[in-house]
N, C-alpha and C positions, 0 to 999 in steps of 0.2 A: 509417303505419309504426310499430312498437313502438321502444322504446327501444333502444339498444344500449351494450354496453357492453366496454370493451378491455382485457382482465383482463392481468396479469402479474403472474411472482415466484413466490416461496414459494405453499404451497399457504396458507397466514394471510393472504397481503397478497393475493391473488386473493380469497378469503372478506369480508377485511373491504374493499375496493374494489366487489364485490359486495353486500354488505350497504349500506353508505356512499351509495352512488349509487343502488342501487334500494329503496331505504328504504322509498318510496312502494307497491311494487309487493309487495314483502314483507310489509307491510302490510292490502291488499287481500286476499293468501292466508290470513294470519293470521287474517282477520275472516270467510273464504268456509268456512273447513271448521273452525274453531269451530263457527258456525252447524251445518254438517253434520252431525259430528260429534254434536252434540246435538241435533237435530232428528230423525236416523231412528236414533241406537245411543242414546240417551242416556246418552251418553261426555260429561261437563265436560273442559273442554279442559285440566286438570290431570290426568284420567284416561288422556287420549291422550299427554299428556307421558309418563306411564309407563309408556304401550304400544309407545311410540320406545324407552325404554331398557331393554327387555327387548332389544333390539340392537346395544346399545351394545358389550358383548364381543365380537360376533362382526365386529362394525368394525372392530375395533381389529388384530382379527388378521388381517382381512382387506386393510386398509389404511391403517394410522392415519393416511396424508396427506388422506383425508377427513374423519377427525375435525379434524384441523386447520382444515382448509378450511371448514366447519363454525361449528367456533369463531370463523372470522373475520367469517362473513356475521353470525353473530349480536351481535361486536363491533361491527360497522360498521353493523348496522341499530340498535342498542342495544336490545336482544331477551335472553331467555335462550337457551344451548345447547337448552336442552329444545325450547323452539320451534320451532328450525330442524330439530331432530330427528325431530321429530312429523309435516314439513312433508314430509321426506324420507321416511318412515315411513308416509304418509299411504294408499299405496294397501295396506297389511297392514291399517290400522286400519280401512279405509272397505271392501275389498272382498274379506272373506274371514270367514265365521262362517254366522251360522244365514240361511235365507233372507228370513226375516220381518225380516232386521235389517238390508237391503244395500241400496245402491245403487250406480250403474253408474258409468262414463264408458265412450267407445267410443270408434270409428274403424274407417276403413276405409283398409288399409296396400296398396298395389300397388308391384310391382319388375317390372323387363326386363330381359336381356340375352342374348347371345349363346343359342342361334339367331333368337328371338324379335325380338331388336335390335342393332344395332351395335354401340348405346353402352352403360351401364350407368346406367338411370334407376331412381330410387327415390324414391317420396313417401307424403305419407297427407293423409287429412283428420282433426283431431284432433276427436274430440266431449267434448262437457261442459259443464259451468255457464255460461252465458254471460257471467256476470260475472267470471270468468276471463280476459276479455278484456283485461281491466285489471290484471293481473297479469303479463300474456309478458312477458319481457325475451329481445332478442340478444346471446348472452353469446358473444365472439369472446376463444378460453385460449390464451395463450402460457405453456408448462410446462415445465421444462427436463428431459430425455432422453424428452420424450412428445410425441407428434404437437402439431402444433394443431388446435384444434377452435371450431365451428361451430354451436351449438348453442342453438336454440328452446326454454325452459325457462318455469314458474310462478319469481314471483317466491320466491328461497329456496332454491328445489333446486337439487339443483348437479350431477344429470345427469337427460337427458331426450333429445330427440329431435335428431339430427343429422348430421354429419360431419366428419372430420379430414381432416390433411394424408398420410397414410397410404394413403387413398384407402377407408376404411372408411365406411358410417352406416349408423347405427339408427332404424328406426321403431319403436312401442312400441302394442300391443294390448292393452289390458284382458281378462283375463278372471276371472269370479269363480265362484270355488271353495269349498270348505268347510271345506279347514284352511290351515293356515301353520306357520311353526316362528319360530325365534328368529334365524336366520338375517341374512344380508345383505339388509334393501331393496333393492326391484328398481330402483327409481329409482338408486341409489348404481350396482347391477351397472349400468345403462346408461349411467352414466360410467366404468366399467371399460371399458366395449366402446369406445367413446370413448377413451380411454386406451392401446387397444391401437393395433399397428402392424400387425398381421395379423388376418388369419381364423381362426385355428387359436389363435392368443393370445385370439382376444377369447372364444371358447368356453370356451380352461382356466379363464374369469375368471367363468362361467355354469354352470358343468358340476359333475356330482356334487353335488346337492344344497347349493349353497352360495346360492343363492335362496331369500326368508323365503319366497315365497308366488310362485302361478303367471303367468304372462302371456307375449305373445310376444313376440318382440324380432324384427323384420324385419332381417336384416343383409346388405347387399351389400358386396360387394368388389370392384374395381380394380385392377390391379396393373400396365396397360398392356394394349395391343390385341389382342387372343385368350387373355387373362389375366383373365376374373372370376365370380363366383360369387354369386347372390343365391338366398337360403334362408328359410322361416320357424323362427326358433328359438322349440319352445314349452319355456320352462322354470318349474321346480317346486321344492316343495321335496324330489322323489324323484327328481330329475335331471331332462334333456332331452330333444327329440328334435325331428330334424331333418326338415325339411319342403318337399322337392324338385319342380319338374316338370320334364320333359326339354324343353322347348320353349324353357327362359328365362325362364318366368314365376313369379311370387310372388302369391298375393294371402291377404288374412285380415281377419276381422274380429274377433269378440267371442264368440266360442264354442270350446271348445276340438277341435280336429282332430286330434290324436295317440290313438290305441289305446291305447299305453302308458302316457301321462300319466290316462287314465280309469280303468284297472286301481287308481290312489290317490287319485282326485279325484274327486268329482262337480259335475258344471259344472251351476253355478245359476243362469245365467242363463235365465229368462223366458221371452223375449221372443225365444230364439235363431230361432224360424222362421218369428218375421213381422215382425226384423226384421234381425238379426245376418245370418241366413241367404243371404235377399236380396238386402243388399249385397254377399254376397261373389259369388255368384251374378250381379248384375249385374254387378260388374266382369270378370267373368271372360268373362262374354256381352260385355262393348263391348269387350276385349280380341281375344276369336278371332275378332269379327266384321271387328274391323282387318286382324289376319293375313289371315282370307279373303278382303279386299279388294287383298291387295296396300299396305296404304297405310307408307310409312313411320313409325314412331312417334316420337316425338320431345314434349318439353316440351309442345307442342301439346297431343297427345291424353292426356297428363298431364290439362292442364286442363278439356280438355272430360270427362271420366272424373270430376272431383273435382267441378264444377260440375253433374253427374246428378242427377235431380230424381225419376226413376222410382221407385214408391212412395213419395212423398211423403207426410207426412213425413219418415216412416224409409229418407230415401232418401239416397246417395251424399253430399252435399250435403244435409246432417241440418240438421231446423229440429226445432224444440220440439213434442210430439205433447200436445196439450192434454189425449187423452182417455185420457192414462196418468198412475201417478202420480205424485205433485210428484217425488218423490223418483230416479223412472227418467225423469223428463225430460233429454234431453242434447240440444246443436247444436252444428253446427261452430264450433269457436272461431279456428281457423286450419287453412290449408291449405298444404303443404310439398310442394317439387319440388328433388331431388338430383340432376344430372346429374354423375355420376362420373369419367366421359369426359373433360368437357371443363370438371371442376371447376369449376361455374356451380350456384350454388341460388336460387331463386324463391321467395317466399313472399306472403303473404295473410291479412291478419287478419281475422278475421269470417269470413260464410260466402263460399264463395269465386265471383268471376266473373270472366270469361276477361278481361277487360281490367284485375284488378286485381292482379294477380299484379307484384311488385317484384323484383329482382334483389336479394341482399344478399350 
């Protein structure tokens, strides 16, 4: 199990309690995308400090309680701001520019509810460096006039993958594109949505272009029993768009799926049809095979879903593809299960197997 950690207070005293106690793990991040950073852009990690605070205004006006927050990890891990900024900033810097210069992270994001299912499930499996692994922290936010929140993150960021007391979570899709702006990091927006108390709040906090750069944000909502909604939000820095099925279902990978967002974007990814494609593809195949079965869905076939090995490699249950290169190697680093319902989440570090799945 990763570490966890029980934040309270000021948005400073959560930053530096975070920084303070996950030192180690901050640490790890610090040292994983330096390396990156200069191995496929050769960006010196002074370079990417500056490519963070080309963001820095629009933080500020976006929320300066995360500049604070901010401040604090970098206090308490004894770092500079630049760092922690960079750290936050990292998927502008690492996955948006010329395609000769990129590399990936991925996942495979799946939701259910109502007709689909009862309850309202939502997980993903998260891909990427493996040495990343040494990095997650469970960061459990107590914030005052804001939900509590739940939340799977790299050591340093201070939003990423998870759920509130609200009855909101995000899961988070990589995609890469060819521009970005000056914008809000997306990581930051994903503690916006985090932050919010509704569905319709956590969009005003993603919407009209106030995202540096593209990616999706899986959002379900809860609100009580025959009350929820789970959508792909793909956003940009030319706004969103929203990504519905009528059955209840969600699924996405690493490629981008909106019309509209392709009208300003060209999606760079590779690799999207032997490898992005397929995943979504098979989830969606072990999904209606379920419905056609009759079977109940539930956490279960969560796991057996995350735990798919079909195409292998690049398959659900992502291992490292040797014969790609170093730099678009990704694996599951963790696997995530939200039950909305009945307010219960599961998780799994490494790749994931059906008997390793913890409660947290």
């Amino acid at each position: 199990m990763i570490k966890q950690l029980d934040l309270e207070g000021t948005p400073r005293e959560i930053g530096e309690k975070h920084g303070r106690e996950g030192k180690e793990q901050i640490q790890v991040s610090l040292e994983t995308y330096e390396k990156l950073f200069y191995g496929y852009h050769q960006i010196s990690w002074k370079e990417a400090c500056n490519r963070g605070l080309d963001h820095l205004k629009a933080i500020e006006a976006y929320d300066p309680e995360l500049i604070e927050e901010m401040e604090g990890v970098a206090r308490g891990a004894g770092v500079d701001f630049e760092d922690i900024l960079a750290l936050n900033a990292r998927s502008e810097i690492a996955l948006t520019g010329r395609k000769d210069k990129l590399f990936s992270d991925g996942c495979t994001s799946i939701a259910v509810t109502a007709p689909a299912c009862d309850e309202t499930i939502i997980g993903q499996n998260w891909d990427w460096k493996g040495s990343q692994i040494d990095s997650l922290l469970l960061l459990r936010i107590k914030q005052k006039d804001k939900p509590d929140i739940t939340m799977v993150t790299e050591g340093g960021i201070i939003g990423k993958i998870g759920c509130n007391s609200a009855g909101l979570a995000v899961c988070l899709n990589a995609l890469i594109t060819d521009k970005k702006s000056d914008e809000v990091p997306i990581h930051l927006g994903l503690r916006a949505v985090l932050n919010s108390s509704s569905f319709h709040e956590a969009l005003s906090r993603v919407n009209n272009g106030q995202m540096a750069s593209a990616a999706n944000f899986m959002i379900a909502s809860h609100e009580g029993e025959g009350m929820s909604l789970a959508a792909n939000v793909e956003v940009s820095p030319f706004g969103i768009d929203l990504i519905t099925e009528p059955n209840g279902t969600a699924v996405h990978s690493n490629h981008i799926l909106s019309p509209e967002l392709l009208k300003n974007l060209v999606d760079l990814n590779e690799f999207k049809y032997t490898d992005s494609m397929i995943r979504k593809l098979r989830a969606e195949q072990l999904i209606n095979t379920a419905l056609a079965k009759g079977e109940t869905i539930n956490e279960d076939s969560f796991k057996r879903w995350f735990t798919d090995k079909y195409n292998y490699p690049n398959s659900i249950n992502h291992f490292p593809n040797e014969k790609a290169p170093e730099h678009r190697r990704s694996e599951t680093v963790f696997s995530i299960i939200m039950n909305l319902s009945q307010k219960k989440t599961l998780f799994c570090a490494g790749k994931p197997t059906i008997g390793a799945y913890e409660e947290i």
